[in-house]
N, CA, C and O atoms as CSV, one atom per row, in Angstrom:
chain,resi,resn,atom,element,x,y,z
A,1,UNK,N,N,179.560,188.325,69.483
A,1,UNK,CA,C,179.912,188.033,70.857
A,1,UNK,C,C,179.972,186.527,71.045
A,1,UNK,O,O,179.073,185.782,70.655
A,2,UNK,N,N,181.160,186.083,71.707
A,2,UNK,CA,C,181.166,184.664,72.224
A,2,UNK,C,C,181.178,184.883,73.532
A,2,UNK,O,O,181.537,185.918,74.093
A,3,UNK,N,N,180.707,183.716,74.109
A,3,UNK,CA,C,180.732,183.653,75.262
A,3,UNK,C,C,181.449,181.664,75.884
A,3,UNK,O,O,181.605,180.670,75.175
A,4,UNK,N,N,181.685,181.825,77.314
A,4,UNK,CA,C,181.794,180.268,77.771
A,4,UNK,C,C,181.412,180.717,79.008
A,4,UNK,O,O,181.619,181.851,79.438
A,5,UNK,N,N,180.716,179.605,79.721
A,5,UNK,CA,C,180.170,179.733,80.925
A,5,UNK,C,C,181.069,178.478,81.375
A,5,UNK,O,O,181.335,177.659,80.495
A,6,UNK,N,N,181.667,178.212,82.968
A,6,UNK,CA,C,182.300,177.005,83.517
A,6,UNK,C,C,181.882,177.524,85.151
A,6,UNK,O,O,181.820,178.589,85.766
A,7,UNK,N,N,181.705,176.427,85.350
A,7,UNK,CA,C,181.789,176.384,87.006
A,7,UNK,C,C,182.823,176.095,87.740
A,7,UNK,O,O,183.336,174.976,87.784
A,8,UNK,N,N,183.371,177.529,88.650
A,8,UNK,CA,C,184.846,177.108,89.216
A,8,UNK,C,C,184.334,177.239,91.152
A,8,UNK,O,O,183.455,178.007,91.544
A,9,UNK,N,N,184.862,176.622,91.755
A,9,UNK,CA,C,184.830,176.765,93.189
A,9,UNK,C,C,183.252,177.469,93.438
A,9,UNK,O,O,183.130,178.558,94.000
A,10,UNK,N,N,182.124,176.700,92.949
A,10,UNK,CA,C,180.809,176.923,93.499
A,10,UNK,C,C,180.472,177.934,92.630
A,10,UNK,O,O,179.342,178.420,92.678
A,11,UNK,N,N,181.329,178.337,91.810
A,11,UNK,CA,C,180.640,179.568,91.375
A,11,UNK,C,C,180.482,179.692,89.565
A,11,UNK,O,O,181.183,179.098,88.745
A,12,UNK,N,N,179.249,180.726,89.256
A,12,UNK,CA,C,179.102,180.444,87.373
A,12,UNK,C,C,179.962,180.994,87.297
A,12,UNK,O,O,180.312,181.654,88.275
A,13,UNK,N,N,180.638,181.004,86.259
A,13,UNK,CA,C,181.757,182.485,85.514
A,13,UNK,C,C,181.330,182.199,84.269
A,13,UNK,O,O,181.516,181.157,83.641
A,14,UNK,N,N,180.654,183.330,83.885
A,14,UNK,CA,C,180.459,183.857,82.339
A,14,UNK,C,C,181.474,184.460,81.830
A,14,UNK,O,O,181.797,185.534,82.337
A,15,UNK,N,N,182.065,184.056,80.962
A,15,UNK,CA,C,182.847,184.899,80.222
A,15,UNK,C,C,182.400,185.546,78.941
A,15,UNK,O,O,182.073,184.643,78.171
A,16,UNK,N,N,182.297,186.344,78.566
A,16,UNK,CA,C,182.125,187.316,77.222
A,16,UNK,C,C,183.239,187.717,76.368
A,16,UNK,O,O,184.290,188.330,76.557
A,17,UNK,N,N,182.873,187.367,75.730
A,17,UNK,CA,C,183.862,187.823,74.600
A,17,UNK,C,C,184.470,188.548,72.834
A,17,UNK,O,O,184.833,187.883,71.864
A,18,UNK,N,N,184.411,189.611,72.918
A,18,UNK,CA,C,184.305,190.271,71.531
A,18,UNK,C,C,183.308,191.704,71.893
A,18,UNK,O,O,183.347,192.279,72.981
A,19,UNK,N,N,182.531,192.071,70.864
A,19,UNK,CA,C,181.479,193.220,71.081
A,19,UNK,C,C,180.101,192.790,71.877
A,19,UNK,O,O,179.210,192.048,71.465
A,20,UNK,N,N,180.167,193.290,72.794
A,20,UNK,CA,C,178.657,194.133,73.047
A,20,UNK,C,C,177.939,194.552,72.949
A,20,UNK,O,O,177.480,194.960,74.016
A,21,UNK,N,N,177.192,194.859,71.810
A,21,UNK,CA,C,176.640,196.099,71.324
A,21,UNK,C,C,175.029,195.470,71.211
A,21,UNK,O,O,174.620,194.408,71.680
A,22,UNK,N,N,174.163,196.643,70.315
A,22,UNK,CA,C,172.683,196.029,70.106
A,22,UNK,C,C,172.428,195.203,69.301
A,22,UNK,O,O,171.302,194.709,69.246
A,23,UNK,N,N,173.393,194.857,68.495
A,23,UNK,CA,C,173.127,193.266,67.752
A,23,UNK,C,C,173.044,192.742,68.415
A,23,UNK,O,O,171.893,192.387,68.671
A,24,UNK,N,N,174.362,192.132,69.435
A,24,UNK,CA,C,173.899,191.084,70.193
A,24,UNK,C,C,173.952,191.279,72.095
A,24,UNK,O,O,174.326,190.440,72.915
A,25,UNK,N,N,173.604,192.225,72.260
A,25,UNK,CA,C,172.525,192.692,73.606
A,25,UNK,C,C,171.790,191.770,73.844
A,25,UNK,O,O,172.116,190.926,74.679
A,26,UNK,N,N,170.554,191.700,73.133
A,26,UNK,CA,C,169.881,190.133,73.798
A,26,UNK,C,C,170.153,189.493,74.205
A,26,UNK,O,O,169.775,189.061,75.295
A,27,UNK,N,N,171.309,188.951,73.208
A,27,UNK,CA,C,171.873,187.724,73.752
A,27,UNK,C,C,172.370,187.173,75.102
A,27,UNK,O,O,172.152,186.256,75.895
A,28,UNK,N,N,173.152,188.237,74.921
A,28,UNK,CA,C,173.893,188.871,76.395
A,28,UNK,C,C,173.056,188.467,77.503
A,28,UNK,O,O,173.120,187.459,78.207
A,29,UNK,N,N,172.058,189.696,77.526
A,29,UNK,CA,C,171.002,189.385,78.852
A,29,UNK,C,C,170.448,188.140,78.648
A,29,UNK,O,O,170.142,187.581,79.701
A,30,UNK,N,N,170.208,187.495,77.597
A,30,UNK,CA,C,169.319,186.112,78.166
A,30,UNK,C,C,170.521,185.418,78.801
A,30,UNK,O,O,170.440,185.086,79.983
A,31,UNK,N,N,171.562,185.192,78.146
A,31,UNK,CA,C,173.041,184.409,79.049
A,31,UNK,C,C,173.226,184.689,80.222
A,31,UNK,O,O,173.428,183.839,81.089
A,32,UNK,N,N,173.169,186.358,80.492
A,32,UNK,CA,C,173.279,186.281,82.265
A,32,UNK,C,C,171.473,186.266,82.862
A,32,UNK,O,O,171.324,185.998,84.054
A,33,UNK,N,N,170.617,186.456,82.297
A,33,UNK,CA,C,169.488,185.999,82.902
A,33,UNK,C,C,169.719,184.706,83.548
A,33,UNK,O,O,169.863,184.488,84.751
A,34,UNK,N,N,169.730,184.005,82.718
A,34,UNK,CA,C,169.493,182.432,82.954
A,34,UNK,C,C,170.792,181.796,83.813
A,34,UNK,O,O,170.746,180.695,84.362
A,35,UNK,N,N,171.702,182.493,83.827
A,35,UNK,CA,C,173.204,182.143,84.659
A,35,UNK,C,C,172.098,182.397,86.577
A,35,UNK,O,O,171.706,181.829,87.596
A,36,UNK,N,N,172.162,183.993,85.641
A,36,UNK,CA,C,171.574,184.208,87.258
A,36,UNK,C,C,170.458,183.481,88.454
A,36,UNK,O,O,170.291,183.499,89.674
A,37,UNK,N,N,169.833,182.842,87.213
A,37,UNK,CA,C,168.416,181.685,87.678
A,37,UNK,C,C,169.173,180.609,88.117
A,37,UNK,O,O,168.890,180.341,89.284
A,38,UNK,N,N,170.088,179.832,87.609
A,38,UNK,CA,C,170.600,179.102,87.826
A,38,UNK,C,C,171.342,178.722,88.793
A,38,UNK,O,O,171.324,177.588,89.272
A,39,UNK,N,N,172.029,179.612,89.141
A,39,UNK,CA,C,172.942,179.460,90.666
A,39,UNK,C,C,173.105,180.697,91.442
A,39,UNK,O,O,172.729,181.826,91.127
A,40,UNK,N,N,173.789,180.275,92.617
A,40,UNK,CA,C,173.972,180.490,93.706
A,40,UNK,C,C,175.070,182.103,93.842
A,40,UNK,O,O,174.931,182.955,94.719
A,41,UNK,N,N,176.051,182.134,92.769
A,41,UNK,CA,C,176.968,183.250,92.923
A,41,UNK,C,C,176.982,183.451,91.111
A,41,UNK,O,O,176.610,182.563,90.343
A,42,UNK,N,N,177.404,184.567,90.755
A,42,UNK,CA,C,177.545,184.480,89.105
A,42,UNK,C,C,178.794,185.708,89.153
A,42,UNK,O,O,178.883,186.725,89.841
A,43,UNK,N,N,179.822,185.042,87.955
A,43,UNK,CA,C,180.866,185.860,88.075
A,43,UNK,C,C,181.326,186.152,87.034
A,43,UNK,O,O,182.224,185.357,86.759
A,44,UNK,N,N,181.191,186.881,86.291
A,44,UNK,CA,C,181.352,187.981,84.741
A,44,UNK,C,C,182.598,188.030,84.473
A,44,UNK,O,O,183.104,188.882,85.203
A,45,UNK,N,N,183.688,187.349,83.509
A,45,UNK,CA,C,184.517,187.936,83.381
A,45,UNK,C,C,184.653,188.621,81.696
A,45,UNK,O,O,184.231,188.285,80.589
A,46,UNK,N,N,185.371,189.591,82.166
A,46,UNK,CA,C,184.927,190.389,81.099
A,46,UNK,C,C,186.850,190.962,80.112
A,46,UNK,O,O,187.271,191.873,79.399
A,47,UNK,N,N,187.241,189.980,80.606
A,47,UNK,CA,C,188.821,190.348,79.859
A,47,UNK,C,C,188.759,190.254,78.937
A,47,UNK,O,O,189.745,190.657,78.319
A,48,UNK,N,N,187.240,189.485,77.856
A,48,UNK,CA,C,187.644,189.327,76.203
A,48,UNK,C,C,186.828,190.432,75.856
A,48,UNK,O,O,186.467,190.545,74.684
A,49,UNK,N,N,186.606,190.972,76.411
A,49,UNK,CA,C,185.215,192.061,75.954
A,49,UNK,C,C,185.673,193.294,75.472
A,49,UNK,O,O,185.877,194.229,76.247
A,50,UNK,N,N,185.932,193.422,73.718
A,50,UNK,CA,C,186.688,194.525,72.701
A,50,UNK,C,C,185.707,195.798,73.103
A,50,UNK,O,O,186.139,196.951,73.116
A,51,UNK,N,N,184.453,195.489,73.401
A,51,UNK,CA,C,183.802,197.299,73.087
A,51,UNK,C,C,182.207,196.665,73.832
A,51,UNK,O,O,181.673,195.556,73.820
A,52,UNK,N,N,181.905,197.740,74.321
A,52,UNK,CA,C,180.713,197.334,74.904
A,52,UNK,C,C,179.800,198.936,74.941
A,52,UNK,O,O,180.337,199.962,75.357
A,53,UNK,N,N,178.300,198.889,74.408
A,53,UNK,CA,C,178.165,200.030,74.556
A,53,UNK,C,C,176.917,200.153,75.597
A,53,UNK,O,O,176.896,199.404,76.575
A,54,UNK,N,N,175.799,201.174,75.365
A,54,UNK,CA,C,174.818,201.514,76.366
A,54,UNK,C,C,173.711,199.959,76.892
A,54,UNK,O,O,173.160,199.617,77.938
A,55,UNK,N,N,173.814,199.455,75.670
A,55,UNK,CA,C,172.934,198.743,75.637
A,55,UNK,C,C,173.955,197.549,76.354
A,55,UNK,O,O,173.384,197.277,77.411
A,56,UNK,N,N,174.797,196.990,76.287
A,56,UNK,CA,C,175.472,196.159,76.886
A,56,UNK,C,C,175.635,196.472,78.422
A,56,UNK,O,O,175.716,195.832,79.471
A,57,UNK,N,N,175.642,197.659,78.052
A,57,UNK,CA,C,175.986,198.157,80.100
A,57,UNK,C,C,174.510,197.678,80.449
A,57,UNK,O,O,174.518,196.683,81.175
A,58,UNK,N,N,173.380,198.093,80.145
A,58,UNK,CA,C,172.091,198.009,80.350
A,58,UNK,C,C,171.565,196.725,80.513
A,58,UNK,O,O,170.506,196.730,81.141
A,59,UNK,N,N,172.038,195.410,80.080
A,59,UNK,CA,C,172.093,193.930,79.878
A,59,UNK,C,C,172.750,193.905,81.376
A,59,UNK,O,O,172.153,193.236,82.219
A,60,UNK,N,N,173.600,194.395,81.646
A,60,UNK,CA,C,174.361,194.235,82.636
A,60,UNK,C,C,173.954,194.734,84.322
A,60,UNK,O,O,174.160,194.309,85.459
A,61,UNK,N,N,173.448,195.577,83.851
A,61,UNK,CA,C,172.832,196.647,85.129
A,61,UNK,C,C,171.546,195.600,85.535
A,61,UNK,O,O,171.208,195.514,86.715
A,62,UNK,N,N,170.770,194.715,84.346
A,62,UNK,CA,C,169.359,194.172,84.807
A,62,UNK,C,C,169.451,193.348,85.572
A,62,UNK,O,O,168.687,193.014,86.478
A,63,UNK,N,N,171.045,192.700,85.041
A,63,UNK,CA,C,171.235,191.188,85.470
A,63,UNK,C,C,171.600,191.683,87.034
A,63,UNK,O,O,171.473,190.870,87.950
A,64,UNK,N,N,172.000,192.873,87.262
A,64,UNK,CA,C,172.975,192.840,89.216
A,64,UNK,C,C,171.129,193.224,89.517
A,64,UNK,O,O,170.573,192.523,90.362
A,65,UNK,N,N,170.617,193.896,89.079
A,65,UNK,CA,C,169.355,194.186,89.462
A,65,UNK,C,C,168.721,193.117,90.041
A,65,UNK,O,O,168.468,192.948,91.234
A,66,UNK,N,N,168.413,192.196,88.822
A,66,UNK,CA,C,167.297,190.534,88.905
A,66,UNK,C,C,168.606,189.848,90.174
A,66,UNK,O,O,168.210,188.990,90.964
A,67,UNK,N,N,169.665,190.183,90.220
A,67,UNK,CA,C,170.347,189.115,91.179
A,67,UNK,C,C,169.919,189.587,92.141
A,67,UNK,O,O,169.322,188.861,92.935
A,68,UNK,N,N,170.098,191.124,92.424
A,68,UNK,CA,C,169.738,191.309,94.024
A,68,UNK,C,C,168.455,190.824,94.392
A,68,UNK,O,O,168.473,189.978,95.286
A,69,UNK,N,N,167.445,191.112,93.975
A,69,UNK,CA,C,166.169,190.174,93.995
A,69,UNK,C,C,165.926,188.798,94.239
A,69,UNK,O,O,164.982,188.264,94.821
A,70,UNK,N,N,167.080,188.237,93.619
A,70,UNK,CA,C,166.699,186.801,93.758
A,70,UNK,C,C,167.890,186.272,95.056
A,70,UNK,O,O,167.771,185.190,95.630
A,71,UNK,N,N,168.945,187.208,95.336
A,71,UNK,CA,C,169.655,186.941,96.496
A,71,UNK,C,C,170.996,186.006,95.695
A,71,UNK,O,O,171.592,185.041,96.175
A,72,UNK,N,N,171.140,186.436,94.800
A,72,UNK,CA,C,171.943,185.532,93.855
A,72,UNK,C,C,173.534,186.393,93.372
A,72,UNK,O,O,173.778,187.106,92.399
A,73,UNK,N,N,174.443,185.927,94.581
A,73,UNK,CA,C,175.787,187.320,94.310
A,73,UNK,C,C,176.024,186.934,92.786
A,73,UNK,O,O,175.803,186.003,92.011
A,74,UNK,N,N,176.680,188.368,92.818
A,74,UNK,CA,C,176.792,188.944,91.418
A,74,UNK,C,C,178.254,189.688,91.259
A,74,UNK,O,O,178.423,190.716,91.914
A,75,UNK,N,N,179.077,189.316,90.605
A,75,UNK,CA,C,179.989,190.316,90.487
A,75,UNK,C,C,181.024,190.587,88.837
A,75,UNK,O,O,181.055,189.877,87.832
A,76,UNK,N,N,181.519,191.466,89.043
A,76,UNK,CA,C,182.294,191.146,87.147
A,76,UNK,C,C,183.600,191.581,87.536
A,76,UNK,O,O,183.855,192.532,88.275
A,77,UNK,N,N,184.749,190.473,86.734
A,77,UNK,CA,C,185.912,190.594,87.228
A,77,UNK,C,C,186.578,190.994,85.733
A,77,UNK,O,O,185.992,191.141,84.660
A,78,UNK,N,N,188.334,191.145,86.116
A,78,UNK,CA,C,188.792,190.903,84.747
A,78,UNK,C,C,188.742,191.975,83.782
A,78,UNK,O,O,189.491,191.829,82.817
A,79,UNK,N,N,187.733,193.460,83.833
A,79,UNK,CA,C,187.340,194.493,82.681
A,79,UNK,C,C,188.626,194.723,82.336
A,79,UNK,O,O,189.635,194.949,83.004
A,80,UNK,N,N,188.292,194.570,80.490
A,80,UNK,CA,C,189.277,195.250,79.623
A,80,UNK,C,C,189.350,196.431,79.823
A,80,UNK,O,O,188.354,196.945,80.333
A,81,UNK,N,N,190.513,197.303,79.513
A,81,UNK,CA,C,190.171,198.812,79.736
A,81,UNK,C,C,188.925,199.149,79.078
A,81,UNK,O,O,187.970,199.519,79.762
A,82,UNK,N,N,188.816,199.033,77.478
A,82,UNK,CA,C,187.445,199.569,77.036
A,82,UNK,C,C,186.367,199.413,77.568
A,82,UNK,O,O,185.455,200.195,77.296
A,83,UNK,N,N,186.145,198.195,78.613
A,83,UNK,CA,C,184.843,198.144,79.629
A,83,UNK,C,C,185.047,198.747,80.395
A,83,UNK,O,O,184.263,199.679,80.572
A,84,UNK,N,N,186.136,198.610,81.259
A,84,UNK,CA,C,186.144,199.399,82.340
A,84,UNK,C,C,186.162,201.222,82.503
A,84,UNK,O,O,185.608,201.772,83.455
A,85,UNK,N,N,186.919,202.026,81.362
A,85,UNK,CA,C,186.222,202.882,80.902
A,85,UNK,C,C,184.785,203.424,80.858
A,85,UNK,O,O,184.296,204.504,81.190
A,86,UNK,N,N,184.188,202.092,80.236
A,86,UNK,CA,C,182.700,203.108,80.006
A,86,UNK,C,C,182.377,202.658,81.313
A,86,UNK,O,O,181.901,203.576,81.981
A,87,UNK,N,N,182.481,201.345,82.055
A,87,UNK,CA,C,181.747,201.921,83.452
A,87,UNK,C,C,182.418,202.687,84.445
A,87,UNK,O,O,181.899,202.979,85.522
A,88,UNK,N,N,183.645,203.040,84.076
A,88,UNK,CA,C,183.532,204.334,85.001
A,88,UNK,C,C,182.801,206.016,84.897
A,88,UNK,O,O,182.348,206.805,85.725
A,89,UNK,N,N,183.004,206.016,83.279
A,89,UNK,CA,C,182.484,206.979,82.813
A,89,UNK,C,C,180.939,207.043,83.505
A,89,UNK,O,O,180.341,208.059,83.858
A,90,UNK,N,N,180.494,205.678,83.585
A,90,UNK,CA,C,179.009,206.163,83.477
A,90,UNK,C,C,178.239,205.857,85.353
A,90,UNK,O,O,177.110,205.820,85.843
A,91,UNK,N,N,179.723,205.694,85.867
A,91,UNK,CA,C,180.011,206.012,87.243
A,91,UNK,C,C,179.695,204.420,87.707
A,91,UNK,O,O,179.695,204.135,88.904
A,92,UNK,N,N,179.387,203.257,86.522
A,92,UNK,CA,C,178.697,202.279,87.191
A,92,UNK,C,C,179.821,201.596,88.345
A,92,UNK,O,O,179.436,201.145,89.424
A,93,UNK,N,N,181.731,201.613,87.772
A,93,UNK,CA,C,182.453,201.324,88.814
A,93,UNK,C,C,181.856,201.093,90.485
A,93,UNK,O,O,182.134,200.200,91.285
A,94,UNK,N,N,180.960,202.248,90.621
A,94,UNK,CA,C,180.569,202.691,92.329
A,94,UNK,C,C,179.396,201.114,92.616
A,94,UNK,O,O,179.260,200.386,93.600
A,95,UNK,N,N,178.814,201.109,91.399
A,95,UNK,CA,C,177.873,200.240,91.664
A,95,UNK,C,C,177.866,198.526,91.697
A,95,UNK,O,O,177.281,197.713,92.412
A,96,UNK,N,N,178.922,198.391,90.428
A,96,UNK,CA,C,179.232,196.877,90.687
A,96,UNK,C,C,180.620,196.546,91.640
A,96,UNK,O,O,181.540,197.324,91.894
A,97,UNK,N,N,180.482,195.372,92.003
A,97,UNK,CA,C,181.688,194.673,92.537
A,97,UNK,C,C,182.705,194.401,91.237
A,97,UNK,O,O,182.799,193.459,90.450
A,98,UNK,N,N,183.231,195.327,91.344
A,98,UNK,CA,C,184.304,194.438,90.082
A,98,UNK,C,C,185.928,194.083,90.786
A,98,UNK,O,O,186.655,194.783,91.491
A,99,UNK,N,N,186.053,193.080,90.396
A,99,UNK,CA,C,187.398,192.242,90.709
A,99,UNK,C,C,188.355,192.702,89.925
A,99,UNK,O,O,187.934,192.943,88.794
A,100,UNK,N,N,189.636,192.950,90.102
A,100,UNK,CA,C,190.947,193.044,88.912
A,100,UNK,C,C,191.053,191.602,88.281
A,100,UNK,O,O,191.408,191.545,87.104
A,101,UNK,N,N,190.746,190.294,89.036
A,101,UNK,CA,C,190.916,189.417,88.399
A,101,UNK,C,C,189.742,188.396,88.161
A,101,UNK,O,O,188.643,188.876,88.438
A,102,UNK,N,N,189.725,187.120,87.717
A,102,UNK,CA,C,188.720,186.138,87.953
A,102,UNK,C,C,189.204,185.668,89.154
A,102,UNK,O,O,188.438,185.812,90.106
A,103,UNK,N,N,190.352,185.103,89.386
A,103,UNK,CA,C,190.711,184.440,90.524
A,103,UNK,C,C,190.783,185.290,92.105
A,103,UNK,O,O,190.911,184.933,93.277
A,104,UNK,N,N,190.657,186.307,91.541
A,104,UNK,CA,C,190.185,187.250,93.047
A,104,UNK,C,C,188.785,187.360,93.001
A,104,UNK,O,O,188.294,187.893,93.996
A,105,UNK,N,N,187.892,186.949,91.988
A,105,UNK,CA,C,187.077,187.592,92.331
A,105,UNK,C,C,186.330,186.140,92.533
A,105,UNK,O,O,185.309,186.412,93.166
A,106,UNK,N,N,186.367,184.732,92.289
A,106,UNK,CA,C,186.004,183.140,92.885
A,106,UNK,C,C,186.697,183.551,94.439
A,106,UNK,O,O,186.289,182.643,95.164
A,107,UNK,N,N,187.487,184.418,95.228
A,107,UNK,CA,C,187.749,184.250,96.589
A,107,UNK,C,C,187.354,185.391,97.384
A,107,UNK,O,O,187.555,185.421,98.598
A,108,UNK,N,N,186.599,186.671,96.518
A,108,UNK,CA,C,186.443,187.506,96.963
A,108,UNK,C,C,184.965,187.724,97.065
A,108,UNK,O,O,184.526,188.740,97.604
């Protein structure tokens, strides 16, 4: 997994990129942990993201979790079909904000 983090119009955007999986899961969550500590809005884009599995969704679910807590918006824009797939499958669609784009989702 690669990732780049940039700050656009006030806001983090993490980008991810490649697999997801339990190799590098950790990783994952410490990147959006610490995004999420860090500022004010955090915005996931997830267009490079080839395959993502339970454990990646689960990295993902902690981080909207720890945001709501800390009052820190949260949203993921951009899902490849293969992401967006498994979170619909696993109904998470209902639960996150997800954007069709990055740039809708810095105005949305």
């Amino acid at each position: 997994m690669e990732h780049d983090v940039t700050v656009r119009k006030g806001t983090t955007v993490v980008a991810l990129k490649g697999e997801i999986d339990l190799d590098n899961s950790p990783a994952a969550r410490k990147l959006l942990l610490d995004s999420i500590n860090d500022a004010s809005r955090v915005l996931i884009d997830l267009s490079g993201v080839t395959y993502i599995d339970s454990s990646g969704v689960a990295s993902l679910v902690e981080a909207l979790q720890v945001s709501k807590k800390n009052g820190t918006g949260f949203a993921l824009a951009a899902a490849s079909e293969p992401t967006r797939r498994v979170l619909e499958l696993a109904r998470l669609d209902k639960v996150f904000t997800i954007h069709d784009t990055v740039d809708a989702g810095l105005t949305g």
